[in-house]
ZAGUVO-68579 format. One line per field, with one value per residue (C-alpha): residue number from 1; y, z, x. Coordinates in steps of 0.5 Angstrom, whole numbers, m for minus. Layout:
<pts>
n <- [NUM  ...] .
v <- [Y  ...] .
w <- [Z  ...] .
u <- [X  ...] .
</pts>
This chain:
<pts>
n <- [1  2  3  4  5  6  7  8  9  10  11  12  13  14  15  16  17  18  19  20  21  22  23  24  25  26  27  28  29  30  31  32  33  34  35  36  37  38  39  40  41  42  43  44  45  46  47  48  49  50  51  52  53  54  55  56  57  58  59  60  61  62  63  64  65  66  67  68  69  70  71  72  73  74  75  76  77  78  79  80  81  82  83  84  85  86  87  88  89  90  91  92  93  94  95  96  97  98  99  100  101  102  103  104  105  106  107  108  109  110  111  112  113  114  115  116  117  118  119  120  121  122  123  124  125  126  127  128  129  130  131  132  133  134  135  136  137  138  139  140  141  142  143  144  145  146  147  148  149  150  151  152  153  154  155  156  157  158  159  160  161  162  163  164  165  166  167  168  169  170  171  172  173  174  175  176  177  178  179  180  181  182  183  184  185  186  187  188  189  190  191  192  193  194  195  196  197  198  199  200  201  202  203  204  205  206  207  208  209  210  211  212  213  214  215  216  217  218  219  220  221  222  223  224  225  226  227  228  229  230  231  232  233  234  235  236  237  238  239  240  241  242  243  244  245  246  247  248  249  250  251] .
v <- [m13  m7  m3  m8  m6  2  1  m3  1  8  4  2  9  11  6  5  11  7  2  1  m5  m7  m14  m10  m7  m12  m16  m12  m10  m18  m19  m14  m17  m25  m26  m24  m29  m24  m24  m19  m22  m16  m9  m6  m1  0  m2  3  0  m9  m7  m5  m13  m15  m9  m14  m7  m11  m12  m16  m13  m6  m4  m11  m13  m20  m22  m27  m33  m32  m38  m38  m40  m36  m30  m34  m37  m30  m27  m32  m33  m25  m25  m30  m28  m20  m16  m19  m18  m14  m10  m8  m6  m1  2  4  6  9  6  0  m7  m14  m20  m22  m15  m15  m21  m18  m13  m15  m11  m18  m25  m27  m20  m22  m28  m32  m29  m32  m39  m38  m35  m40  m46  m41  m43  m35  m35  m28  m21  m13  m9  m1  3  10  14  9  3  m3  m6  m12  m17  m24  m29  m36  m35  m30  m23  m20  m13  m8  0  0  m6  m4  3  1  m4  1  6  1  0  7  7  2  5  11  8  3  9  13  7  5  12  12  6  8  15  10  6  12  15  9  7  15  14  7  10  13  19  15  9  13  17  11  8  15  14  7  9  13  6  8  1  1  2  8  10  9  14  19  20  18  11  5  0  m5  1  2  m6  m5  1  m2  m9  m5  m2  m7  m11  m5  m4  m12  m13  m19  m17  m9  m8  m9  m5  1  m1  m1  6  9  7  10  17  16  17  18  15] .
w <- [m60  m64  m57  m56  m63  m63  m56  m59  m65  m61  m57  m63  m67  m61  m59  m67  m68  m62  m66  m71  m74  m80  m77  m71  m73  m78  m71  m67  m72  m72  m65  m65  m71  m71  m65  m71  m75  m78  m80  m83  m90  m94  m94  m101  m105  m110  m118  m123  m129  m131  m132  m125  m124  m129  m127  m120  m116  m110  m106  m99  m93  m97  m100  m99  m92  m90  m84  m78  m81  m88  m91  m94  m101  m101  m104  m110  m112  m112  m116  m122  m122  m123  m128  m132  m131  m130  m124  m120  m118  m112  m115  m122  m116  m112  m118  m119  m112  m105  m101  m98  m99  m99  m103  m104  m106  m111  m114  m114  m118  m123  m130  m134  m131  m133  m131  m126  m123  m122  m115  m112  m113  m112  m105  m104  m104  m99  m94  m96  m97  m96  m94  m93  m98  m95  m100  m97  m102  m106  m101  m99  m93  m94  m88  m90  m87  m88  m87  m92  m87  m86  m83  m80  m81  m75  m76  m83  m79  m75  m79  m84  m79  m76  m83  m85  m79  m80  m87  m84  m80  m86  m90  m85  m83  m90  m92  m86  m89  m95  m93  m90  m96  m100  m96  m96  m103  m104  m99  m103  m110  m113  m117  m124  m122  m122  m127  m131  m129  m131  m138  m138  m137  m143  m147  m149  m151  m146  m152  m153  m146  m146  m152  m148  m142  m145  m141  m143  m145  m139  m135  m136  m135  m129  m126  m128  m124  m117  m118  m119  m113  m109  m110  m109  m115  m120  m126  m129  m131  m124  m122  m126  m123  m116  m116  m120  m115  m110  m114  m116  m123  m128  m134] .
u <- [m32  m31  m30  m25  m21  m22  m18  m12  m12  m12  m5  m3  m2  1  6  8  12  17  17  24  24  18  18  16  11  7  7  4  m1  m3  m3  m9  m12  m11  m17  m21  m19  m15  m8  m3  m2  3  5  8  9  4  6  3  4  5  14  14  13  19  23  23  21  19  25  24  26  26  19  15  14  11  7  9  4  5  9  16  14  9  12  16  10  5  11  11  4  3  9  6  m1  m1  m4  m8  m16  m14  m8  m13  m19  m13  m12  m19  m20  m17  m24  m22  m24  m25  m22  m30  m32  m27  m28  m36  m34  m30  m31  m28  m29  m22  m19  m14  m18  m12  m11  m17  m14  m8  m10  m14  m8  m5  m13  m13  m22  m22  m18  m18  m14  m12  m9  m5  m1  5  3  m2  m3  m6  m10  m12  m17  m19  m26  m31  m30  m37  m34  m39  m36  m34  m29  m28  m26  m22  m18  m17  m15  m10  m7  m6  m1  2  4  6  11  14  15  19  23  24  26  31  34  34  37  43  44  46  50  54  54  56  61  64  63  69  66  70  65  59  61  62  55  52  55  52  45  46  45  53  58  64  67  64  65  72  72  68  72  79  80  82  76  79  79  72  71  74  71  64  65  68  61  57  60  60  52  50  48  50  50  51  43  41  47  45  38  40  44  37  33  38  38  46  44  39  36] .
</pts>
């Protein structure tokens, strides 16, 4: 069986650089795994501090990806729990550490019994008894299984090896797309709507802001509303958010 594991996640990391698609990815990532009883639960970018949560920094399809078994619900629900509770065993235990581990090894060595010990029951609604949690860089991967995982080094390996080239390859196509995102939002951007974004993120009034550049107040009203639409988003501090996180302006 390892044997059998090494030869797939060898073709793996070669063929996933021909992949385009996250969705593509994670799914040829769980076809190797999911004889193990194994299955891809996530791959996201990391949070370094509880804001990152309020601030909703996981945008799905952007930089939080699901597996083909994960249930639709259960997102929605791991994003309230964990607003409401804080992060979670398993995120608590990748910011301490770059070596992978399983779900059971974290709640094993947990510094506080009721630190972050919510997750495990809240897997445990999803049949979730236990997983493999990969770091690389500002991203996870994350395997899950409904049976405790007893995985030799070599399992552990080439798990490990296979998440690793997974996150490479949703790195670069997230850059990509982000890239494309940018161009597009510079291109339907006038310079007075970013330049009045730039002027909101300085925490300056409307008022002020049409005092500052000369306008009227509706002026700069209108501006804002044209931006706001042209980036997606529902209201102006998302707005503000979205063309930060896109690199059009700056706190």
């Amino acid at each position: 069986m390892p044997d059998r594991l090494a030869r797939e996640t060898a073709r793996f990391s070669h063929d996933v650089a021909t992949l385009n698609a996250p969705a593509d990815v994670l799914d040829a990532l769980q076809d190797i795994v999911e004889p193990y009883d194994i299955n891809v639960l996530n791959s996201r970018t990391m949070p370094i501090t509880p804001a990152d949560i309020v601030l909703n920094s996981w945008q799905t399809g952007d930089n939080l990806f699901f597996g083909r078994t994960i249930p639709d619900d259960y997102w929605p629900q791991c994003h309230e729990a964990g607003s409401r509770y804080g992060f979670g065993a398993l995120s608590i235990r990748a910011r301490h550490t770059t070596q992978p581990f399983t779900f059971a090894e974290a709640a094993l060595q947990q510094k506080s019994p009721r630190s972050g010990s919510w997750i495990f029951e809240f897997l445990r609604g999803f049949d979730i008894r236990d997983g493999f949690f990969c770091t690389f860089r500002s991203w996870v991967l994350v395997y899950s299984s409904p049976r405790i995982l007893a995985l030799t080094p070599p399992m552990r390996s080439q798990l490990s090896s296979a998440a690793h080239s997974a996150v490479s390859r949703l790195e670069a196509i997230t850059k990509t797309k982000a890239r494309e995102r940018n161009m597009r939002a510079i291109n339907e951007l006038t310079t007075r709507e970013m330049e009045v974004l730039q002027e909101r993120a300085r925490l300056h009034t409307n008022v002020e802001i049409a005092r500052e550049l000369g306008i009227a107040r509706k002026t700069v009203d209108e501006l804002l509303r044209r931006a706001r639409i042209k980036l997606g988003a529902p209201d102006v501090a998302i707005a503000l958010l979205t063309a930060y996180k896109r690199g059009l302006i700056v706190f």
